[in-house]
N, C-alpha and C positions, 0 to 999 in steps of 0.2 A: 504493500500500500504506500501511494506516494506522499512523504510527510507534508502538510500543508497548515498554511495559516487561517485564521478564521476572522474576516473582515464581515462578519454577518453583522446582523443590526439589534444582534443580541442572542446567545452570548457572544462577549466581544472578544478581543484577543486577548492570550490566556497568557498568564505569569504563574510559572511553574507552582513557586513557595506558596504562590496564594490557591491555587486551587488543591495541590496536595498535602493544605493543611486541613480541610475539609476530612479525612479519612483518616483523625487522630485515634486510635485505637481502643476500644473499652472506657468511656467517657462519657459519663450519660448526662442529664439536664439535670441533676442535683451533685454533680460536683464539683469542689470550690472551683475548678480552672475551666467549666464551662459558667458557672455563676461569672467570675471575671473575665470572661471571654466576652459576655454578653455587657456586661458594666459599662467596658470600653468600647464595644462598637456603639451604644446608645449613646455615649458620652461625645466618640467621634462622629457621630453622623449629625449630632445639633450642633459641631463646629463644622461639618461641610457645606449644611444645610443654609448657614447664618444664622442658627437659630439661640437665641439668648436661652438662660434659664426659667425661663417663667415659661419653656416650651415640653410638652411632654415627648419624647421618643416612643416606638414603639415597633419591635421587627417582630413578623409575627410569620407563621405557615405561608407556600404558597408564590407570589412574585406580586408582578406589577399589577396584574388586572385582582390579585386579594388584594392590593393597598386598595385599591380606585373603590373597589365594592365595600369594602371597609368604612369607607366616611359616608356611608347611610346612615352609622352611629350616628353621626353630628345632627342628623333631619329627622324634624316631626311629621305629621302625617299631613299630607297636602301645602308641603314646603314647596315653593315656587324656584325650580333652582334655571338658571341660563347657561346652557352650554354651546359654549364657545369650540369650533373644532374646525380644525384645516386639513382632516384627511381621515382616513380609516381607524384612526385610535382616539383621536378627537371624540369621533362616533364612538366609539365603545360605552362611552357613558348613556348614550340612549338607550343601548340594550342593557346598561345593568339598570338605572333609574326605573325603566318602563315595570319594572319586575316589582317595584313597588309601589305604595301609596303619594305618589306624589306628582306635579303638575313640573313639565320643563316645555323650554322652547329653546331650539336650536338654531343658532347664527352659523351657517356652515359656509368654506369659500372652494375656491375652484382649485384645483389640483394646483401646487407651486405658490398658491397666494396664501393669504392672512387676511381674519376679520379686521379692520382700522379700529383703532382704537376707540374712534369719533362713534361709530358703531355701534359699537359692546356699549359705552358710557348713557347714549341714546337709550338703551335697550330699558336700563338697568334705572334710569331718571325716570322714565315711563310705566316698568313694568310690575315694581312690586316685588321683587324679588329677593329672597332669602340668601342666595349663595349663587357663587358664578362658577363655574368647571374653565379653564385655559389650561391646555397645553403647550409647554413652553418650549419643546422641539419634538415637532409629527414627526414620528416614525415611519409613516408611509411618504413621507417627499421629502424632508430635512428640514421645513420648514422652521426657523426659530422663530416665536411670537416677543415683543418689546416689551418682554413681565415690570421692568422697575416701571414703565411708562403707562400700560395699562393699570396693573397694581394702584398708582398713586389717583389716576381718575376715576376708577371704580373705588375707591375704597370708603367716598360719603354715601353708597347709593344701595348698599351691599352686607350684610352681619359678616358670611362668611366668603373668603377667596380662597380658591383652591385649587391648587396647581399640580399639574400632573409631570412630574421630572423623569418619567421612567427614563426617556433619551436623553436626559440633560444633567441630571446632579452628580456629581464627581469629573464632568468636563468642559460644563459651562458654568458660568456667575449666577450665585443665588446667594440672596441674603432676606432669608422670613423674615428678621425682628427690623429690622432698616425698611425692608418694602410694603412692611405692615402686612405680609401675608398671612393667611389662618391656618393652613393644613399645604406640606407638599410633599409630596411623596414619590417613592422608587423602587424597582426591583435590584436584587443583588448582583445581577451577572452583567448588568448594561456597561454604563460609565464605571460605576463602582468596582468592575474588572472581577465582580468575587463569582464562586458556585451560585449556580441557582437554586432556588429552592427558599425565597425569602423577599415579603414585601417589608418596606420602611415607610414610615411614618414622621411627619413630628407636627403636632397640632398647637395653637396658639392655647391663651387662659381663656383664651372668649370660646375658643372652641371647645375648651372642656367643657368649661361655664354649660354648654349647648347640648353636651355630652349626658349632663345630671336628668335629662327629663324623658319621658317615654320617649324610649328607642322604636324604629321600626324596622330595622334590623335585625337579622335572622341570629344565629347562635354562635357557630364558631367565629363568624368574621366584626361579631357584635365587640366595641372594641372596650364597651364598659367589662367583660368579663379577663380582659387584659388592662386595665388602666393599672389595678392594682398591683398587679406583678411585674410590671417596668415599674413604676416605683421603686420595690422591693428589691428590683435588681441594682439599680441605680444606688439606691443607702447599702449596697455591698451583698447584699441576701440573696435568693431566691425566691422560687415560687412555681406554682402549676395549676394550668387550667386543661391545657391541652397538649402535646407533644411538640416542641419547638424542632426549629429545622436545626438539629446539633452541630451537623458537620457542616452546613454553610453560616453559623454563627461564627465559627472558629476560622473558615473562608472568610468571612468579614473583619474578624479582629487583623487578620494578617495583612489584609489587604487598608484596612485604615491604619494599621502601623507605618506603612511602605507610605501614603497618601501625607502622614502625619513629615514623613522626614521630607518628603518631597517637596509641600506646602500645596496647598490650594494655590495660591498663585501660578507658581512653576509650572505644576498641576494644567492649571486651564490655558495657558502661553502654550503649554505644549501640546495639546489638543488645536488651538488654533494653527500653528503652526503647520501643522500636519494636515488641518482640513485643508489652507492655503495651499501648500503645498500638490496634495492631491488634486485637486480643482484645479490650479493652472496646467500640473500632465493632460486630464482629463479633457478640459478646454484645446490644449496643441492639439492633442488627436483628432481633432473636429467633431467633438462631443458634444453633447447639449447638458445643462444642469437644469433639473426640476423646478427648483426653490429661486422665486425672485433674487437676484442679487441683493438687494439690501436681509433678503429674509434668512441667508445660507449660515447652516448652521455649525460647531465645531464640531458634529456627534456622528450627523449622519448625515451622506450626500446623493440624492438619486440621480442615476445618469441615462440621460434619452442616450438611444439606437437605434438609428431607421435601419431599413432594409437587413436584421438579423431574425435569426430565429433563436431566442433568446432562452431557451431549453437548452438548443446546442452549442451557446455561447455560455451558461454554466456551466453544465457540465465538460467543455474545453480546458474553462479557466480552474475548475476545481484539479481537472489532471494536470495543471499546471501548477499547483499546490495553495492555488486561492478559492476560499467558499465565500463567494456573494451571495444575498439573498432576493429573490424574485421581486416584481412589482407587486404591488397587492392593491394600490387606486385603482380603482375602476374607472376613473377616467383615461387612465393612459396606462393600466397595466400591461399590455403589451408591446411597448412601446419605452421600456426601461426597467431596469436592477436595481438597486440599495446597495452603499456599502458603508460600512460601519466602521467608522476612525475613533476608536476609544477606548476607554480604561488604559491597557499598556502599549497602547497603539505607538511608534516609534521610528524615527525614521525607514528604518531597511523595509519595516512594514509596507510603507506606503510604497517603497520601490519597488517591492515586489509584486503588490496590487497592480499597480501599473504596467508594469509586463506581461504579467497575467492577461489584462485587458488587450494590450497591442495581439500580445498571441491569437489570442483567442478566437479575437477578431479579423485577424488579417486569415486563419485556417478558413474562414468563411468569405473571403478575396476583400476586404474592406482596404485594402491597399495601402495600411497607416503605416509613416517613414518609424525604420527603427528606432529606437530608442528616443523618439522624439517628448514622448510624455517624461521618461524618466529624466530628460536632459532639463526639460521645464521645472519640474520639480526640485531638480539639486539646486537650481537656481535660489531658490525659495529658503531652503534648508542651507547653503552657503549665505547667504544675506541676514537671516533668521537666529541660525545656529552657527558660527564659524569653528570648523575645527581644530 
Protein backbone atom coordinates (compact mmCIF):
# COMPACT_ATOMS: atom_id res chain seq x y z
CA UNK A 1 0.00 0.00 0.00
CA UNK A 2 1.24 3.29 -1.11
CA UNK A 3 2.16 5.54 2.15
CA UNK A 4 0.09 8.77 1.78
CA UNK A 5 -0.83 11.93 3.35
CA UNK A 6 -4.26 12.84 4.36
CA UNK A 7 -5.39 16.55 3.08
CA UNK A 8 -9.13 15.49 3.63
CA UNK A 9 -11.38 18.13 5.36
CA UNK A 10 -11.38 16.16 8.24
CA UNK A 11 -9.41 14.02 9.76
CA UNK A 12 -6.71 16.27 8.85
CA UNK A 13 -3.14 15.49 8.79
CA UNK A 14 -1.84 13.33 11.27
CA UNK A 15 1.10 13.94 14.00
CA UNK A 16 2.37 10.72 14.92
CA UNK A 17 2.72 11.48 19.07
CA UNK A 18 -0.72 12.92 18.82
CA UNK A 19 -2.80 10.37 17.40
CA UNK A 20 -0.67 7.37 19.20
CA UNK A 21 -1.38 8.62 22.38
CA UNK A 22 -4.83 7.84 21.95
CA UNK A 23 -4.10 3.94 22.54
CA UNK A 24 -2.46 4.41 26.05
CA UNK A 25 -2.81 1.09 27.54
CA UNK A 26 -5.40 -0.08 30.54
CA UNK A 27 -6.41 3.48 31.57
CA UNK A 28 -9.92 3.83 32.11
CA UNK A 29 -12.08 7.27 32.93
CA UNK A 30 -11.55 7.01 36.77
CA UNK A 31 -7.91 7.35 36.70
CA UNK A 32 -5.97 10.09 38.06
CA UNK A 33 -3.94 10.51 34.47
CA UNK A 34 -7.17 10.38 32.54
CA UNK A 35 -8.82 12.72 35.22
CA UNK A 36 -5.68 15.08 34.34
CA UNK A 37 -5.71 14.35 30.81
CA UNK A 38 -9.06 15.60 30.66
CA UNK A 39 -8.25 18.82 33.37
CA UNK A 40 -5.82 20.16 30.64
CA UNK A 41 -7.56 19.67 27.55
CA UNK A 42 -10.70 21.73 29.06
CA UNK A 43 -8.24 24.03 30.52
CA UNK A 44 -6.42 24.20 26.85
CA UNK A 45 -9.40 24.54 24.79
CA UNK A 46 -10.80 27.84 26.62
CA UNK A 47 -7.29 29.36 25.88
CA UNK A 48 -7.76 28.28 22.06
CA UNK A 49 -11.14 29.19 22.04
CA UNK A 50 -10.53 32.93 23.69
CA UNK A 51 -12.50 31.94 26.16
CA UNK A 52 -12.01 33.64 29.64
CA UNK A 53 -13.07 31.94 32.95
CA UNK A 54 -16.52 32.73 33.44
CA UNK A 55 -16.77 30.05 30.37
CA UNK A 56 -17.60 26.42 30.88
CA UNK A 57 -15.77 23.72 28.60
CA UNK A 58 -17.20 20.69 27.81
CA UNK A 59 -15.70 17.45 25.57
CA UNK A 60 -18.20 15.08 25.46
CA UNK A 61 -18.84 11.45 23.17
CA UNK A 62 -19.15 11.64 19.59
CA UNK A 63 -17.58 14.88 17.05
CA UNK A 64 -18.73 17.91 15.41
CA UNK A 65 -22.24 17.21 14.44
CA UNK A 66 -22.70 15.94 18.83
CA UNK A 67 -21.28 19.43 19.61
CA UNK A 68 -24.00 21.28 17.14
CA UNK A 69 -26.98 18.98 18.51
CA UNK A 70 -25.77 19.46 21.97
CA UNK A 71 -26.61 23.33 22.22
CA UNK A 72 -30.40 22.36 22.01
CA UNK A 73 -29.53 22.28 25.98
CA UNK A 74 -29.31 26.16 25.70
CA UNK A 75 -33.22 26.29 23.83
CA UNK A 76 -36.71 26.25 25.39
CA UNK A 77 -39.58 25.08 23.49
CA UNK A 78 -40.44 27.23 20.53
CA UNK A 79 -37.09 29.30 20.69
CA UNK A 80 -36.87 31.30 17.52
CA UNK A 81 -33.37 30.44 16.42
CA UNK A 82 -31.76 32.20 12.75
CA UNK A 83 -29.51 30.01 10.98
CA UNK A 84 -27.11 31.55 9.07
CA UNK A 85 -25.35 28.88 6.43
CA UNK A 86 -23.08 29.13 3.27
CA UNK A 87 -23.10 25.46 2.32
CA UNK A 88 -23.92 21.99 3.23
CA UNK A 89 -22.85 22.16 7.07
CA UNK A 90 -24.39 25.57 7.55
CA UNK A 91 -27.54 23.34 6.69
CA UNK A 92 -26.97 20.77 9.04
CA UNK A 93 -28.44 22.62 11.61
CA UNK A 94 -31.84 22.56 9.88
CA UNK A 95 -31.89 18.91 10.19
CA UNK A 96 -30.90 18.78 13.70
CA UNK A 97 -33.26 21.81 14.92
CA UNK A 98 -36.40 20.54 12.77
CA UNK A 99 -36.13 17.40 15.13
CA UNK A 100 -37.23 19.56 17.80
CA UNK A 101 -39.73 21.86 19.31
CA UNK A 102 -38.63 24.84 17.81
CA UNK A 103 -39.29 27.64 15.10
CA UNK A 104 -35.95 28.78 12.63
CA UNK A 105 -35.49 30.53 9.56
CA UNK A 106 -32.76 30.14 7.25
CA UNK A 107 -30.57 32.85 5.56
CA UNK A 108 -28.61 30.40 3.06
CA UNK A 109 -26.12 31.94 0.12
CA UNK A 110 -24.92 30.47 -3.02
CA UNK A 111 -22.06 28.12 -3.34
CA UNK A 112 -18.51 30.25 -2.66
CA UNK A 113 -20.42 33.22 -1.00
CA UNK A 114 -21.58 34.42 2.41
CA UNK A 115 -24.68 35.91 4.18
CA UNK A 116 -23.60 40.02 4.45
CA UNK A 117 -23.57 40.90 7.57
CA UNK A 118 -26.08 43.82 6.74
CA UNK A 119 -28.33 40.79 6.28
CA UNK A 120 -28.19 38.59 9.28
CA UNK A 121 -28.33 42.15 11.55
CA UNK A 122 -31.65 42.85 9.38
CA UNK A 123 -32.95 39.60 10.18
CA UNK A 124 -32.38 39.50 13.67
CA UNK A 125 -33.64 43.64 14.33
CA UNK A 126 -36.86 42.31 12.79
CA UNK A 127 -37.34 38.95 13.79
CA UNK A 128 -37.43 38.19 17.22
CA UNK A 129 -35.13 35.92 17.67
CA UNK A 130 -33.42 33.90 20.41
CA UNK A 131 -30.08 32.77 19.17
CA UNK A 132 -28.34 32.84 15.61
CA UNK A 133 -26.26 29.59 14.22
CA UNK A 134 -22.86 31.09 11.81
CA UNK A 135 -20.55 29.06 10.66
CA UNK A 136 -17.24 30.48 10.79
CA UNK A 137 -15.40 28.38 7.94
CA UNK A 138 -18.03 25.81 5.50
CA UNK A 139 -16.61 22.99 5.19
CA UNK A 140 -18.39 22.39 1.88
CA UNK A 141 -16.52 25.42 -0.06
CA UNK A 142 -13.85 27.07 2.52
CA UNK A 143 -15.99 29.78 2.87
CA UNK A 144 -14.64 31.88 6.04
CA UNK A 145 -17.63 34.08 7.58
CA UNK A 146 -16.31 37.93 9.34
CA UNK A 147 -17.25 36.30 13.09
CA UNK A 148 -15.59 39.54 15.13
CA UNK A 149 -17.74 41.76 12.59
CA UNK A 150 -20.82 39.87 12.59
CA UNK A 151 -20.59 38.91 16.30
CA UNK A 152 -20.31 42.66 17.36
CA UNK A 153 -23.65 43.62 15.17
CA UNK A 154 -25.70 40.92 16.14
CA UNK A 155 -24.92 40.85 19.58
CA UNK A 156 -27.82 43.93 20.79
CA UNK A 157 -30.46 41.96 18.75
CA UNK A 158 -29.69 38.40 19.99
CA UNK A 159 -29.56 36.33 23.91
CA UNK A 160 -27.55 33.75 22.23
CA UNK A 161 -24.52 33.58 19.25
CA UNK A 162 -23.31 30.48 18.35
CA UNK A 163 -20.78 29.49 16.38
CA UNK A 164 -19.97 26.46 14.66
CA UNK A 165 -15.60 26.13 14.45
CA UNK A 166 -15.71 22.53 13.59
CA UNK A 167 -13.25 23.93 10.38
CA UNK A 168 -11.91 26.71 12.14
CA UNK A 169 -10.75 26.48 15.88
CA UNK A 170 -7.03 25.53 16.32
CA UNK A 171 -6.38 27.21 12.61
CA UNK A 172 -8.18 30.23 12.60
CA UNK A 173 -8.64 33.51 15.17
CA UNK A 174 -11.30 33.02 17.75
CA UNK A 175 -11.75 35.00 20.60
CA UNK A 176 -15.43 34.00 22.60
CA UNK A 177 -14.99 36.52 25.76
CA UNK A 178 -13.40 39.62 23.30
CA UNK A 179 -16.38 38.80 20.46
CA UNK A 180 -18.92 38.41 23.06
CA UNK A 181 -19.63 35.15 21.70
CA UNK A 182 -22.09 32.55 23.77
CA UNK A 183 -21.29 28.91 22.65
CA UNK A 184 -18.45 27.69 19.85
CA UNK A 185 -17.70 24.64 19.23
CA UNK A 186 -15.52 21.72 17.50
CA UNK A 187 -14.60 18.29 16.65
CA UNK A 188 -11.33 16.64 17.79
CA UNK A 189 -9.79 15.54 14.57
CA UNK A 190 -10.26 18.88 12.36
CA UNK A 191 -7.87 21.91 13.07
CA UNK A 192 -7.34 20.41 16.57
CA UNK A 193 -5.13 17.63 14.42
CA UNK A 194 -6.32 15.04 17.45
CA UNK A 195 -8.32 11.32 17.01
CA UNK A 196 -11.69 11.47 16.43
CA UNK A 197 -14.10 10.57 18.59
CA UNK A 198 -14.97 13.80 20.59
CA UNK A 199 -17.09 17.10 20.32
CA UNK A 200 -15.85 20.42 22.33
CA UNK A 201 -17.62 22.96 23.79
CA UNK A 202 -17.37 26.16 25.60
CA UNK A 203 -20.48 28.01 26.55
CA UNK A 204 -20.63 31.75 27.91
CA UNK A 205 -22.56 32.56 31.85
CA UNK A 206 -25.47 33.67 29.83
CA UNK A 207 -25.43 30.43 28.26
CA UNK A 208 -25.54 28.59 31.24
CA UNK A 209 -27.77 31.03 32.81
CA UNK A 210 -30.04 29.41 29.73
CA UNK A 211 -28.92 26.11 30.60
CA UNK A 212 -30.95 26.04 34.31
CA UNK A 213 -34.40 25.85 32.60
CA UNK A 214 -36.53 23.15 30.88
CA UNK A 215 -34.34 21.60 28.40
CA UNK A 216 -35.68 20.10 25.36
CA UNK A 217 -33.13 18.04 24.69
CA UNK A 218 -32.83 14.43 24.47
CA UNK A 219 -30.56 12.53 27.01
CA UNK A 220 -27.15 11.71 26.21
CA UNK A 221 -26.34 14.86 24.36
CA UNK A 222 -28.48 16.88 27.13
CA UNK A 223 -25.41 18.99 28.31
CA UNK A 224 -27.19 19.68 31.98
CA UNK A 225 -26.22 15.99 32.73
CA UNK A 226 -22.48 16.91 31.82
CA UNK A 227 -22.36 20.48 33.21
CA UNK A 228 -21.42 19.00 36.54
CA UNK A 229 -18.77 16.62 35.67
CA UNK A 230 -16.52 19.33 33.71
CA UNK A 231 -16.76 21.09 36.76
CA UNK A 232 -15.48 18.29 38.65
CA UNK A 233 -12.95 17.63 36.22
CA UNK A 234 -11.74 21.10 36.05
CA UNK A 235 -11.38 21.60 40.55
CA UNK A 236 -8.92 18.29 39.75
CA UNK A 237 -11.77 15.23 40.38
CA UNK A 238 -13.61 13.23 38.33
CA UNK A 239 -16.98 12.01 37.50
CA UNK A 240 -19.52 9.96 35.35
CA UNK A 241 -22.55 10.15 33.40
CA UNK A 242 -21.75 8.39 30.49
CA UNK A 243 -18.42 6.66 28.99
CA UNK A 244 -16.09 9.52 27.74
CA UNK A 245 -14.15 9.16 24.44
CA UNK A 246 -10.74 7.99 26.72
CA UNK A 247 -8.27 7.41 24.10
CA UNK A 248 -9.14 10.64 22.13
CA UNK A 249 -9.00 12.63 25.48
CA UNK A 250 -5.45 11.71 25.83
CA UNK A 251 -5.24 12.56 21.78
CA UNK A 252 -6.35 15.80 22.91
CA UNK A 253 -4.04 16.55 25.94
CA UNK A 254 -1.19 15.77 23.42
CA UNK A 255 -2.13 17.55 20.99
CA UNK A 256 -2.81 20.81 23.14
CA UNK A 257 0.44 20.35 24.66
CA UNK A 258 2.20 20.53 21.06
CA UNK A 259 -0.44 23.71 20.25
CA UNK A 260 0.43 25.02 23.90
CA UNK A 261 4.56 25.22 22.98
CA UNK A 262 3.79 26.40 19.41
CA UNK A 263 1.37 29.25 20.57
CA UNK A 264 -1.82 30.02 18.85
CA UNK A 265 -0.34 32.75 17.18
CA UNK A 266 2.49 30.65 15.22
CA UNK A 267 -0.34 28.35 15.29
CA UNK A 268 -2.72 30.23 12.99
CA UNK A 269 0.59 32.35 10.78
CA UNK A 270 1.19 28.98 9.85
CA UNK A 271 -2.01 27.79 8.79
CA UNK A 272 -2.26 30.94 6.73
CA UNK A 273 0.76 30.49 5.35
CA UNK A 274 0.06 27.21 3.97
CA UNK A 275 -3.48 28.00 2.61
CA UNK A 276 -1.51 31.07 0.69
CA UNK A 277 0.78 29.00 -0.32
CA UNK A 278 -1.57 26.23 -1.71
CA UNK A 279 -3.88 28.68 -3.52
CA UNK A 280 -1.39 30.41 -5.42
CA UNK A 281 0.01 26.53 -6.87
CA UNK A 282 -3.44 25.93 -7.32
CA UNK A 283 -4.25 29.26 -9.19
CA UNK A 284 -0.71 28.74 -11.62
CA UNK A 285 -2.31 25.46 -12.62
CA UNK A 286 -5.24 27.32 -14.05
CA UNK A 287 -7.47 26.26 -11.27
CA UNK A 288 -10.42 27.94 -10.08
CA UNK A 289 -11.04 28.43 -6.11
CA UNK A 290 -14.76 28.15 -4.74
CA UNK A 291 -14.68 30.64 -1.92
CA UNK A 292 -14.86 34.57 -2.90
CA UNK A 293 -11.55 35.80 -2.55
CA UNK A 294 -12.09 38.19 0.26
CA UNK A 295 -14.06 34.81 1.94
CA UNK A 296 -10.94 32.08 1.52
CA UNK A 297 -10.38 30.44 4.38
CA UNK A 298 -6.98 29.06 6.31
CA UNK A 299 -8.62 25.40 6.99
CA UNK A 300 -10.16 24.56 3.94
CA UNK A 301 -9.98 25.35 0.10
CA UNK A 302 -12.20 23.98 -2.70
CA UNK A 303 -10.91 23.74 -6.04
CA UNK A 304 -13.02 23.99 -9.54
CA UNK A 305 -12.03 21.20 -12.42
CA UNK A 306 -13.65 21.41 -15.60
CA UNK A 307 -13.55 18.87 -18.01
CA UNK A 308 -12.38 15.97 -15.38
CA UNK A 309 -13.89 13.09 -14.11
CA UNK A 310 -13.27 13.67 -10.71
CA UNK A 311 -13.70 9.96 -9.26
CA UNK A 312 -10.72 9.26 -11.52
CA UNK A 313 -8.98 12.23 -10.41
CA UNK A 314 -9.19 10.92 -6.79
CA UNK A 315 -8.44 8.09 -6.99
CA UNK A 316 -5.12 9.15 -9.25
CA UNK A 317 -4.06 11.59 -6.66
CA UNK A 318 -4.63 9.14 -3.72
CA UNK A 319 -2.13 6.53 -5.79
CA UNK A 320 -0.10 9.33 -5.62
CA UNK A 321 -0.20 9.29 -1.93
CA UNK A 322 -2.79 12.26 -1.42
CA UNK A 323 -6.50 11.75 -0.20
CA UNK A 324 -8.62 14.80 -1.12
CA UNK A 325 -12.11 14.73 -0.33
CA UNK A 326 -15.06 14.86 -2.86
CA UNK A 327 -17.43 17.97 -3.48
CA UNK A 328 -20.55 17.46 -1.47
CA UNK A 329 -22.44 21.35 -2.73
CA UNK A 330 -24.99 20.50 -4.60
CA UNK A 331 -24.54 23.25 -6.47
CA UNK A 332 -21.30 22.43 -8.02
CA UNK A 333 -20.47 19.06 -6.62
CA UNK A 334 -19.39 17.80 -9.76
CA UNK A 335 -17.49 20.39 -10.73
CA UNK A 336 -14.66 20.27 -7.64
CA UNK A 337 -12.79 18.60 -4.58
CA UNK A 338 -11.86 19.84 -0.99
CA UNK A 339 -8.75 19.98 0.51
CA UNK A 340 -7.89 20.38 3.89
CA UNK A 341 -4.73 22.42 5.15
CA UNK A 342 -4.71 21.97 8.88
CA UNK A 343 -3.85 20.86 12.39
CA UNK A 344 -0.15 19.64 11.33
CA UNK A 345 -0.52 20.71 7.84
CA UNK A 346 3.35 21.98 6.93
CA UNK A 347 5.02 22.96 4.40
CA UNK A 348 6.24 19.46 2.29
CA UNK A 349 2.43 18.84 2.91
CA UNK A 350 1.29 21.34 0.73
CA UNK A 351 4.10 20.31 -1.95
CA UNK A 352 3.15 17.28 -2.02
CA UNK A 353 -0.64 18.09 -2.48
CA UNK A 354 0.23 19.89 -5.26
CA UNK A 355 1.95 17.31 -7.30
CA UNK A 356 -0.52 15.06 -6.54
CA UNK A 357 -2.87 17.59 -8.27
CA UNK A 358 -0.53 18.38 -11.40
CA UNK A 359 -0.27 14.31 -11.71
CA UNK A 360 -3.21 13.47 -11.45
CA UNK A 361 -4.60 15.71 -13.80
CA UNK A 362 -2.28 15.96 -16.46
CA UNK A 363 -2.81 11.40 -16.51
CA UNK A 364 -6.29 12.71 -17.80
CA UNK A 365 -4.30 15.12 -20.70
CA UNK A 366 -5.01 18.42 -18.61
CA UNK A 367 -1.70 19.56 -20.01
CA UNK A 368 -0.40 21.50 -16.75
CA UNK A 369 3.56 22.64 -17.07
CA UNK A 370 5.58 20.70 -14.58
CA UNK A 371 6.12 21.70 -11.44
CA UNK A 372 4.46 24.95 -12.12
CA UNK A 373 2.07 24.98 -8.89
CA UNK A 374 4.99 23.65 -6.75
CA UNK A 375 7.23 26.50 -8.15
CA UNK A 376 4.35 29.01 -7.13
CA UNK A 377 4.04 27.97 -3.96
CA UNK A 378 7.88 27.89 -2.73
CA UNK A 379 7.52 31.39 -3.77
CA UNK A 380 5.14 31.86 -0.88
CA UNK A 381 6.99 29.72 1.69
CA UNK A 382 10.49 31.51 0.65
CA UNK A 383 8.94 35.20 1.24
CA UNK A 384 6.62 33.72 4.38
CA UNK A 385 9.15 31.20 6.00
CA UNK A 386 12.89 31.90 4.82
CA UNK A 387 15.04 29.03 5.55
Amino acid sequence: MVSRILMHVGPSVANYNVLSAAVAPNIGFASPEFNAAMKYSLEQFREVTGADETYTPFIIPGGGTAAMESVVSFLARDSRVLIVTNGVFGDRWEGILSRYPLKFKILRAKAGNAIPTAQIVAELREGGFDAVTITQVETSTGVRMPLKEIAAAARPFVKLIIVDGVASIGGERMNASRWNIDICLTASQKALGAQAGAGLLVASQRAMDMLQQDSISGYLLDLRNWAKIMGSYLSGGGGYFATPPIGTVFSLAESFRRIEAETMETRIGRHRICSEAFRKGVLEMGLGIVASESLRSSTVTGVYVENTDLQKFLKAAMAKGVEFAAGVHPEIKDRYFRVGHMGWVEQAHIMLALNAIEGALNSQGAGISKDSGKLAAKEVFEKSMPV
